[in-house]
C-alpha positions as CSV (number, residue, x, y, z in Angstrom):
1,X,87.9,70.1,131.4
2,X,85.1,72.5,129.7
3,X,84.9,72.6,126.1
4,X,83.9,75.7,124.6
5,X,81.9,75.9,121.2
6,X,78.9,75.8,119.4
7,X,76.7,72.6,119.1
8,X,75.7,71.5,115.4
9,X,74.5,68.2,113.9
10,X,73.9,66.5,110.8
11,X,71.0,67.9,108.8
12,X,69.4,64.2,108.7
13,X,69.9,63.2,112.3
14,X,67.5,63.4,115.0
15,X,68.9,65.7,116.8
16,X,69.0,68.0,113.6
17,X,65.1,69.4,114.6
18,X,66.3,70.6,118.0
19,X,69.8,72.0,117.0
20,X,69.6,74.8,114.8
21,X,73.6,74.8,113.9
22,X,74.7,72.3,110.8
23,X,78.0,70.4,110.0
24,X,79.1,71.7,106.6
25,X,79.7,68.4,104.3
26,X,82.5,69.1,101.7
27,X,80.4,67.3,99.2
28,X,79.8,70.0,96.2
29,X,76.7,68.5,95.0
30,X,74.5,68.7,98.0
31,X,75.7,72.2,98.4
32,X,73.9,72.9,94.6
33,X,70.7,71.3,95.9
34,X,70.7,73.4,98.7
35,X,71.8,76.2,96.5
36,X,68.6,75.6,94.3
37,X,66.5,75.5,97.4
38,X,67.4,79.2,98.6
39,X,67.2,80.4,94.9
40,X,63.5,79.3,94.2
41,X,62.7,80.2,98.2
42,X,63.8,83.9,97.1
43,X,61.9,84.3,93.6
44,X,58.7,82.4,94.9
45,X,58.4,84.9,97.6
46,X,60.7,87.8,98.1
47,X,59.2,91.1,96.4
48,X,62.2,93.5,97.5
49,X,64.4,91.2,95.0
50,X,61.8,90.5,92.3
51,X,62.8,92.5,88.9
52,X,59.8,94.4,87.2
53,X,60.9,93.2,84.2
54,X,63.4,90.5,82.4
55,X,66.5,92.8,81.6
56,X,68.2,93.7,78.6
57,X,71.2,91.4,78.3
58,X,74.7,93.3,78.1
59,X,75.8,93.6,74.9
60,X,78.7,90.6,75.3
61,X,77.8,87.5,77.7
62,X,79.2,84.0,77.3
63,X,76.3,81.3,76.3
64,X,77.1,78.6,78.8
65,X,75.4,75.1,77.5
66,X,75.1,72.3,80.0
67,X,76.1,69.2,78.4
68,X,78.8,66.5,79.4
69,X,81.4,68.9,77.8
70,X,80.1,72.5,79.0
71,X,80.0,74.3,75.5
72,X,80.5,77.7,75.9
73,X,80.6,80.7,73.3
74,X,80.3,84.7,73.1
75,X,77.2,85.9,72.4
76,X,76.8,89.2,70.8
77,X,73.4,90.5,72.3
78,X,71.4,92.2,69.6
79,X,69.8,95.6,70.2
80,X,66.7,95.4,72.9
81,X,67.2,92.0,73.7
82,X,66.1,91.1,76.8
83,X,66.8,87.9,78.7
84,X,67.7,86.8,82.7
85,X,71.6,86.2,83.2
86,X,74.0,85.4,85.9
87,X,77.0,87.5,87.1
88,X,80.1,86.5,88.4
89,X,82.2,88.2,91.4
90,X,86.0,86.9,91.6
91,X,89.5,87.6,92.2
92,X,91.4,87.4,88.9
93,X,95.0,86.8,90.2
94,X,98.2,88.8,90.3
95,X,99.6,89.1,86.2
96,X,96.5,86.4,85.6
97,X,95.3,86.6,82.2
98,X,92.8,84.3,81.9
99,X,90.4,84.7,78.9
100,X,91.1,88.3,77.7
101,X,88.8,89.6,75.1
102,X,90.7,91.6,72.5
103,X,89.8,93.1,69.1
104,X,91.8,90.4,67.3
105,X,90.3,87.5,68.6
106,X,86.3,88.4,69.2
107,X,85.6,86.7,65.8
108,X,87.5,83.1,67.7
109,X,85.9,83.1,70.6
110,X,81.7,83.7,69.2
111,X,82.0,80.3,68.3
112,X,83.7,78.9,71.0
113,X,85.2,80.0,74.3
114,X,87.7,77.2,76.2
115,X,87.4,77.0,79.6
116,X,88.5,74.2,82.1
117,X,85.4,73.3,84.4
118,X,86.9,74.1,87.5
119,X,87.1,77.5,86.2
120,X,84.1,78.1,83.8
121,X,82.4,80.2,86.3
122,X,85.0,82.8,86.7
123,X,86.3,83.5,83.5
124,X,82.7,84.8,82.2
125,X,83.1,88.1,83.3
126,X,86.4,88.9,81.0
127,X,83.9,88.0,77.7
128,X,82.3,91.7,78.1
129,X,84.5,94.4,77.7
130,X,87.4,94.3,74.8
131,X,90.9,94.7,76.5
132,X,92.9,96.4,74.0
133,X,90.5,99.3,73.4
134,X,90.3,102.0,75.8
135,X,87.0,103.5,74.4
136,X,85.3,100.2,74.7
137,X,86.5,99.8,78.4
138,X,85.3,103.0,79.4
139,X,81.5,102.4,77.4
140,X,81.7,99.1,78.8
141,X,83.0,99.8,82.6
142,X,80.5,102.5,83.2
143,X,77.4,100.3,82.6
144,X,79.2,97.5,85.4
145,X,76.7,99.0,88.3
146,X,73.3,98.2,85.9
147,X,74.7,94.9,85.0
148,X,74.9,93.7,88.8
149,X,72.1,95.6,89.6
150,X,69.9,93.6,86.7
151,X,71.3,90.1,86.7
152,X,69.3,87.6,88.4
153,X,72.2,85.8,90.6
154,X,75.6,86.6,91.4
155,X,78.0,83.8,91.8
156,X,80.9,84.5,94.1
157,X,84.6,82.7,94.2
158,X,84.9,83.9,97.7
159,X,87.8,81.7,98.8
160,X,89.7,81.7,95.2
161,X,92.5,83.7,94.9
162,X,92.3,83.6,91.4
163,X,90.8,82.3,88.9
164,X,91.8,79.3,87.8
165,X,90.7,77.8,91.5
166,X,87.4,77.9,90.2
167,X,84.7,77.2,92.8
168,X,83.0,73.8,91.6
169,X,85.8,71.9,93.4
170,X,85.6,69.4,96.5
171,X,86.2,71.5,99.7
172,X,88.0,71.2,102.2
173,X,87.2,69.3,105.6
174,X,85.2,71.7,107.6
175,X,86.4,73.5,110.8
176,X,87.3,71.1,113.6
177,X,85.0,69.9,115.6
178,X,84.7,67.1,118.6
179,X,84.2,63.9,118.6
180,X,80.1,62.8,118.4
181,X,79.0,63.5,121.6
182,X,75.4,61.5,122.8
183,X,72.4,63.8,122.5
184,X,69.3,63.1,124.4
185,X,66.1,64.9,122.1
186,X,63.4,66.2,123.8
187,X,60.9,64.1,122.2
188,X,63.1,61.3,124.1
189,X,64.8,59.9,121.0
190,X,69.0,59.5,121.0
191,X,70.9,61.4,118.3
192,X,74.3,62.8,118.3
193,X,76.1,65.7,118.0
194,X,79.3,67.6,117.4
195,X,80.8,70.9,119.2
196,X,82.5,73.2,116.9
197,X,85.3,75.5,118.1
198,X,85.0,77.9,115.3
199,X,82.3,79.9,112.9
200,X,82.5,79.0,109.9
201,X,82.3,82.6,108.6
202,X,84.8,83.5,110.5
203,X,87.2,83.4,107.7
204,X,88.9,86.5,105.4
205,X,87.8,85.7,101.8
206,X,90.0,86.7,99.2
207,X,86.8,88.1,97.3
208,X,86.3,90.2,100.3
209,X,89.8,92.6,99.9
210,X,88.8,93.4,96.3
211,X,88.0,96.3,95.4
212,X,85.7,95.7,92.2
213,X,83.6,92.6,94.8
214,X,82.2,95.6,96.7
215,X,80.0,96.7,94.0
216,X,79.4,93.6,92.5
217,X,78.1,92.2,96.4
218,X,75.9,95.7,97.2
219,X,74.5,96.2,93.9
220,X,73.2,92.1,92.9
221,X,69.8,91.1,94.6
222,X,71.3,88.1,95.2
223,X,74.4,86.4,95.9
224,X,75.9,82.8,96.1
225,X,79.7,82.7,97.7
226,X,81.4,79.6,97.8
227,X,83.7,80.3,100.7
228,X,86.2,78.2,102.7
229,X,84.4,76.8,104.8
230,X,80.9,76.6,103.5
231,X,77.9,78.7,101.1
232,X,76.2,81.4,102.0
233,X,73.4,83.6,100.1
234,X,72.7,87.5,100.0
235,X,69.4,88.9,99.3
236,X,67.9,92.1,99.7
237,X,65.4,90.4,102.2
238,X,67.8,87.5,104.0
239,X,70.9,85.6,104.8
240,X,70.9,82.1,104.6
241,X,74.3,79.5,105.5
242,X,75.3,76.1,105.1
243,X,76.1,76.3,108.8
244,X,72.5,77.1,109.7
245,X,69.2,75.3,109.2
246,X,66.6,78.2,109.5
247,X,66.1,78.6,106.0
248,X,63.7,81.1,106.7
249,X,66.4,83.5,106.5
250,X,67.9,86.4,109.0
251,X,66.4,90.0,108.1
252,X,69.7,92.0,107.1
253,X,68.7,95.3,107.0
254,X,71.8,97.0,107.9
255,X,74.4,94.7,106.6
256,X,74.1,96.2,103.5
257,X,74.3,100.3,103.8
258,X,72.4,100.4,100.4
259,X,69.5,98.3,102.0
260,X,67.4,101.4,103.1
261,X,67.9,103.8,100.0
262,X,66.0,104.1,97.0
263,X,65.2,102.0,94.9
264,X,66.2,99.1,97.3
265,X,64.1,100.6,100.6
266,X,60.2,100.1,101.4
267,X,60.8,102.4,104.0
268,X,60.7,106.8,104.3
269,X,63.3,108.3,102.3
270,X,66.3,109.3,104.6
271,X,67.5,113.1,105.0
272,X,70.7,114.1,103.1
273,X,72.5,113.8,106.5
274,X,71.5,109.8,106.8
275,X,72.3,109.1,103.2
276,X,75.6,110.9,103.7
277,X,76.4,109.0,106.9
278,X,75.4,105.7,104.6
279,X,77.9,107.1,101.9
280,X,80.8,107.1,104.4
281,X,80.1,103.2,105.2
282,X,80.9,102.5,101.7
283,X,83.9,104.9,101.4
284,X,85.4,102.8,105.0
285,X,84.7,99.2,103.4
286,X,85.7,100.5,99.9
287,X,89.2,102.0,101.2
288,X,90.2,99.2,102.8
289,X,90.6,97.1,100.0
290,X,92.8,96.4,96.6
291,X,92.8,97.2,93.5
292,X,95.4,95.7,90.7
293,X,95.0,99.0,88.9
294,X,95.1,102.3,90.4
295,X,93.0,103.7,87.4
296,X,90.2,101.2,88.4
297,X,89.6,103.7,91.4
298,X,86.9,105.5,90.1
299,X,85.1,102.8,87.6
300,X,84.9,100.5,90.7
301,X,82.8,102.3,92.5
302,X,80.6,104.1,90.0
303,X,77.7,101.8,90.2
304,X,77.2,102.9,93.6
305,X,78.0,106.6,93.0
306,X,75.1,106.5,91.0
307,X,72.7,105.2,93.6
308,X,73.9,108.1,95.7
309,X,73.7,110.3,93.1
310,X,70.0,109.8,92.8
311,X,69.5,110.0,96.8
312,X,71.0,113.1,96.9
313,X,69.0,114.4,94.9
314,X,71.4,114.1,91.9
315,X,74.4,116.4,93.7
316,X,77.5,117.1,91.9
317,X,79.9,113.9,91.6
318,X,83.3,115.0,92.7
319,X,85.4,111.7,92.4
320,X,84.6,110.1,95.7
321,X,82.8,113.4,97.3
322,X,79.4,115.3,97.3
323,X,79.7,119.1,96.7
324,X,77.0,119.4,99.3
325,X,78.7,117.6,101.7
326,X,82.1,120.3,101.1
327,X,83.8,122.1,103.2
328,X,82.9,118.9,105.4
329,X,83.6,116.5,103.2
330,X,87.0,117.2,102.7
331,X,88.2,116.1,106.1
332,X,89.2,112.6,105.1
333,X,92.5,110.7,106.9
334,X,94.2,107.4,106.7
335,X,93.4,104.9,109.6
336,X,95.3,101.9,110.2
337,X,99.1,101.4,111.0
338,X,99.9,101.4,107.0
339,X,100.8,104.7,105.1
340,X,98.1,106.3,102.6
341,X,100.0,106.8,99.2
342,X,99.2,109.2,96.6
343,X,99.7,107.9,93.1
344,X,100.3,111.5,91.1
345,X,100.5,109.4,87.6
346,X,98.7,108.3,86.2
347,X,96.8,111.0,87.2
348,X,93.1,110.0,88.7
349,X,91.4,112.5,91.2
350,X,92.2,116.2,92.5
351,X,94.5,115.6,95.5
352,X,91.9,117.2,97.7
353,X,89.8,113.8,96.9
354,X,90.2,110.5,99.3
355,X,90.4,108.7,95.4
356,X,93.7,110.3,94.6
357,X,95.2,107.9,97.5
358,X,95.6,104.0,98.2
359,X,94.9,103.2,101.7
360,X,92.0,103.0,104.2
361,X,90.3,106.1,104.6
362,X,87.8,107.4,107.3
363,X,85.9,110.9,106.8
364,X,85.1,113.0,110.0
365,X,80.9,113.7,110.0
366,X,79.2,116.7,110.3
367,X,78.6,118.0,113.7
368,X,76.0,120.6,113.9
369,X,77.4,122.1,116.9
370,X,80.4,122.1,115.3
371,X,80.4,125.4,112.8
372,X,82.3,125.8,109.1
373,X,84.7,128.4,109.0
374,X,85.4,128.5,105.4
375,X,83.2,129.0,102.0
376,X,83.3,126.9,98.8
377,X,83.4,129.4,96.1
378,X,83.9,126.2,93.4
379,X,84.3,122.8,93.4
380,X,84.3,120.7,90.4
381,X,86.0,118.1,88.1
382,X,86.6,117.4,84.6
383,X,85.9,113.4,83.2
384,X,86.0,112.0,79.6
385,X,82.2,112.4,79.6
386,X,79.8,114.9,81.2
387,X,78.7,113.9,84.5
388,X,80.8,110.9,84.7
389,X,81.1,108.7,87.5
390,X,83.7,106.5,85.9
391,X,86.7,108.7,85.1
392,X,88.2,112.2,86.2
393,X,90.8,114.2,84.1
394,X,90.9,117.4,86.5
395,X,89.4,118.5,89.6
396,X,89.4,122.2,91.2
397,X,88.5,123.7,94.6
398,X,88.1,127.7,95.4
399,X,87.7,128.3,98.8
400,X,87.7,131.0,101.1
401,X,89.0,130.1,104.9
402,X,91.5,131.6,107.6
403,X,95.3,130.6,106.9
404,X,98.5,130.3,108.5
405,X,101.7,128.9,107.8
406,X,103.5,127.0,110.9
407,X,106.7,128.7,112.3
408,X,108.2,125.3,112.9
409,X,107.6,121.6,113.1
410,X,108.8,118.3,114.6
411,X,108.5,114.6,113.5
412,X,106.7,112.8,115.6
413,X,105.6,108.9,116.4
414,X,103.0,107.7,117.4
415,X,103.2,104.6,119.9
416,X,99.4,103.9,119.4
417,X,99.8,103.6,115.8
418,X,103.8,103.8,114.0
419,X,102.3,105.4,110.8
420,X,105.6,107.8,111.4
421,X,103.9,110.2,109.0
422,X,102.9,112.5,111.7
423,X,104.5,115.4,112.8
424,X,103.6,118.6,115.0
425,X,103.9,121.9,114.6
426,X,104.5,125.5,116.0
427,X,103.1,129.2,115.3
428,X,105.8,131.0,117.2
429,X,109.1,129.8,118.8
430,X,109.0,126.0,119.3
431,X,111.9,123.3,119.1
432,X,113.9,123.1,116.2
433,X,113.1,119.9,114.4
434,X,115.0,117.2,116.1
435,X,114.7,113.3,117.4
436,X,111.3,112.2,116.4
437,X,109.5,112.3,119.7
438,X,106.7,110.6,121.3
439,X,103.3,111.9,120.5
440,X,101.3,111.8,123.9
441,X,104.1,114.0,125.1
442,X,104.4,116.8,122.3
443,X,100.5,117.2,122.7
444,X,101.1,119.0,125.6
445,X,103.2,121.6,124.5
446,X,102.4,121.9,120.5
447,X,100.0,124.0,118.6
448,X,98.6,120.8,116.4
449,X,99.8,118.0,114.8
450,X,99.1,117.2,110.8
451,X,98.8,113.2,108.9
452,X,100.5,113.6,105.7
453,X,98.5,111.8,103.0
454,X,101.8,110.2,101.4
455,X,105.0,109.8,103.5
456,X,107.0,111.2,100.6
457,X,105.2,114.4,101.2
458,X,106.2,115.1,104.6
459,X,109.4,115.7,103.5
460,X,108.1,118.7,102.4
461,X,107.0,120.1,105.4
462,X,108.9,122.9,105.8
463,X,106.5,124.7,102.9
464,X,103.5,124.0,104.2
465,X,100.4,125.7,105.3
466,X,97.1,125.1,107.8
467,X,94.0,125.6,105.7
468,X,90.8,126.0,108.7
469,X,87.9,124.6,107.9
470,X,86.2,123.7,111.1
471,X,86.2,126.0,114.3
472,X,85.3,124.0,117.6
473,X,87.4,120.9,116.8
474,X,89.9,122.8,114.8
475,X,90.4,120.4,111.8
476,X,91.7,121.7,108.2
477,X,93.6,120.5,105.6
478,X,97.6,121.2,105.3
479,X,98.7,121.9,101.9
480,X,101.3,122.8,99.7
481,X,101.9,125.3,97.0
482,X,102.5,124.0,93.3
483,X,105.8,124.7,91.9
484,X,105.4,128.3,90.4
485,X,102.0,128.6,90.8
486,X,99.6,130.2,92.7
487,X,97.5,127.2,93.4
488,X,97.6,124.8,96.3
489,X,97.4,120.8,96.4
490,X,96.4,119.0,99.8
491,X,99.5,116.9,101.6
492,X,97.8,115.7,104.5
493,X,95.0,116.6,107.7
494,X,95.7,118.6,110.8
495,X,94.1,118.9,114.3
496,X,94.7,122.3,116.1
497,X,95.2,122.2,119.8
498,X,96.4,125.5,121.3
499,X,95.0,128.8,122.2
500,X,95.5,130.7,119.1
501,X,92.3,130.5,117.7
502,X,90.7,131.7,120.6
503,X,86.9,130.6,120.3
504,X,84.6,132.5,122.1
505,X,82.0,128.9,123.1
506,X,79.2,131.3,123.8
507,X,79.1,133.2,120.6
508,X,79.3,130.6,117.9
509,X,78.4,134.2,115.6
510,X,81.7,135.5,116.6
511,X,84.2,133.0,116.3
512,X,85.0,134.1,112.6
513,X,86.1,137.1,113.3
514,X,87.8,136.0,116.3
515,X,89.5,133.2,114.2
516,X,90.7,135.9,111.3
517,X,92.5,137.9,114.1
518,X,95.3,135.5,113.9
519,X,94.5,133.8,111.0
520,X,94.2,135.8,107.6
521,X,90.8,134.9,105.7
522,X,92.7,133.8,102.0
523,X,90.8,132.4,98.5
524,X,93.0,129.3,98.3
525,X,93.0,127.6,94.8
526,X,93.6,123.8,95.3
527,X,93.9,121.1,92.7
């Protein structure tokens, strides 16, 4: 029989200096040791993570004292005072509570804050911002990117699922792994080892389908997470894991797409066109996971909208796109076998913005060889603040680009991927719509097919219309007139197959015109 795995032994063993793999003890306490060990490893030597100065504390934090019964009270920071704090990054629960901070009892809990030990660690974060005031919450929300940004360590509850699991608890047996097996060292001493059938980090945290722990993991220097299976650490320089013994760290320059942009790079600034390509990482990792509240869309991301915003050159902010990344930039669609679904109220993002939907998102890059056949006359959006990165109250696009409004169109499914929000469509003549049909097949006779956005709103297909904005690949945006109005809101994303367009490949100078022969050139308002 062969038996497939990795080998790892016990950290004091003798075989442990000539295998570099480790069996994860579920004893907490030599987990902090080792903890402490990576910390002071990082601020002895690691000058990408070093602060230039000791922070200014936010202006609520919980005073944890160590003692045998963990005293712990709010502390109201006082104007320009400056100290080193910890973070916390956790999953608060579905209808969890915990410790809210409210108006009415701020006074209770400055001189003492309850907590249970097991969860100590991951209430914290619910001392800072007052929960029954809605002007506090957005003061307070739109400073969260500094705060993880400044704070010395970041503890993560990566395997809680709320918070009331806590993290400081024994853990589980680790993976499986074989009995000892007889290990002859090369310096010709006997030692034993096991074989391991599975990675350790080969495990979906709750932490990491939470919307808010993407920020809070990107923007910290450093980060502890208590996972499953065993702890790992972040820095900006390296990645150390209970599972390995080269403490030396593994350069992960990469892992992080904020790694390489100012202020976190040592390296030559990237062109717009690498930032931009950076930006889309974050939109891909960011989509795909959940927030409790929908309104959170926007405040959860704004920490890193801001480092953007600075390596663009400060561009304009438009609630999850750059205005110099438009008409471009608008071709977003949903990936996955789930639906997209566009939340209208409350109301969060223009429609024409991947924020104004739940679900994973990919965005198509720029292709150079690949021209634009439509102008942005405007494009901008309205928040509770100038500028803001944290909140949008309206959003509104002007652009000028060939349109054409589809004779005809069929549902259609897709065996690939049963999002059955597809459906293909016709200029002139065409089937009547009918029996949803396979996809591969209707390619071959269709003009194009469209991806709703929202399910709901392919029941509206019938009123439709294809806004162009790319020639080559023939990609726009279908969209749908506002009830007695003359402005437009996006329903979905369509790819044009047929011959209409006729594109003359040779003469990329000459496709407009080509493309307005069949297509009237419009000024489309869309909101």
């Amino acid at each position: 029989m062969v038996m497939m795995g990795t080998l790892v032994a016990k950290a004091d063993g003798p075989a442990a200096k000539f295998v570099s793999d480790r069996v994860v003890e579920p004893d907490v306490e030599d987990a902090i040791q080792l903890a402490q060990t990576w910390m002071n490893t990082c601020l002895s030597g690691h000058t990408r993570c070093s602060a230039s100065e000791v922070p200014l504390l936010p202006i609520r934090v919980v005073d944890v004292e160590v003692t045998a019964t963990l005293n712990c009270k709010l502390h109201i920071s006082s104007p320009g005072e400056r100290r080193n704090y910890l973070t916390l990054s956790y999953c608060l629960g579905v209808g969890e509570k915990g410790h809210v901070l409210t108006q009415n009892n701020l006074s209770e809990k400055e001189s003492r804050c309850c907590f249970h030990n097991s969860e100590v660690a991951a209430s914290v974060p619910l001392g800072k911002i007052l929960q029954d005031s809605l002007e506090d919450w957005e003061t307070e929300a739109a400073k969260m990117g500094d705060i993880y940004a400044n704070s010395t360590l970041t503890i993560a509850a990566a395997s809680a699922a709320d918070a009331r699991q806590g993290i400081l608890l024994p853990r589980p047996p680790t993976l499986p792994e074989s009995p000892p097996l007889q290990f002859t060292c090369p310096d010709g001493n006997s030692g034993t080892v096991f074989l391991r059938h599975t990675d350790p980090s080969d495990v979906e945290e709750p932490l990491n389908l939470r919307g808010w722990a993407l920020q809070e993991r990107l923007l910290t220097p450093r980060t502890l997470f208590f996972g499953t299976h065993q702890m790992t650490w972040e820095c900006r320089e390296t990645v150390f894991a209970e599972g390995k013994s080269d403490y030396s760290g593994i350069r992960w320059s990469g892992r992080n797409p904020l790694s390489d942009i100012h202020p976190f790079s040592q390296t030559l600034p990237l062109t717009s066109s690498e930032v931009l390509a950076r930006w889309e990482e974050v939109v891909s990792d960011y989509t795909s996971r959940n927030l409790t509240l929908g309104t959170d869309k926007l405040p959860a991301l704004a920490g890193i909208a801001a480092i953007f915003k600075s390596a663009f050159g400060n561009d304009g902010y438009l609630a999850g796109l750059w205005k110099s990344s438009l008409p471009c930039g608008l071709l977003w669609a949903g990936i996955g076998s789930e639906h997209l679904e566009r939340k209208l109220l409350p109301y969060r993002a223009p429609s024409w913005s991947w924020m104004s939907v739940d679900g994973s998102v990919t965005t198509m890059r720029r292709d150079s060889k690949d021209p634009v056949c439509a102008t942005i006359i405007h494009a901008g959006v309205t928040g509770r603040a100038p500028q803001s990165l944290t909140s949008c109250l309206s959003g509104k696009l002007i652009v000028r680009a060939p349109v054409r409004r589809p004779s005809k169109s069929k549902l259609l499914y897709n065996s690939a991927n049963p999002r059955h929000n597809i459906r293909g469509f016709y200029f002139d003549g065409g089937e009547n719509d009918g029996p949803n049909e396979p996809l591969e097949k209707y390619r071959e006779q269709s003009c194009g097919i469209c991806e709703f956005d929202d399910y709901d709103e392919m029941l509206q297909a019938d009123s439709t219309q294809l806004l162009c904005l790319r020639k080559t690949l023939k990609r726009g945006l279908m969209i749908l007139p506002v009830a007695g109005t003359d402005v437009f809101r996006r329903v979905g994303y369509c790819t044009i197959y047929e011959e209409p367009l006729k594109f003359t490949i040779e003469k990329p100078e000459d496709r407009y015109e080509d493309l307005s022969k069949e297509w009237p050139v419009r000024e489309i308002r869309l909101v």
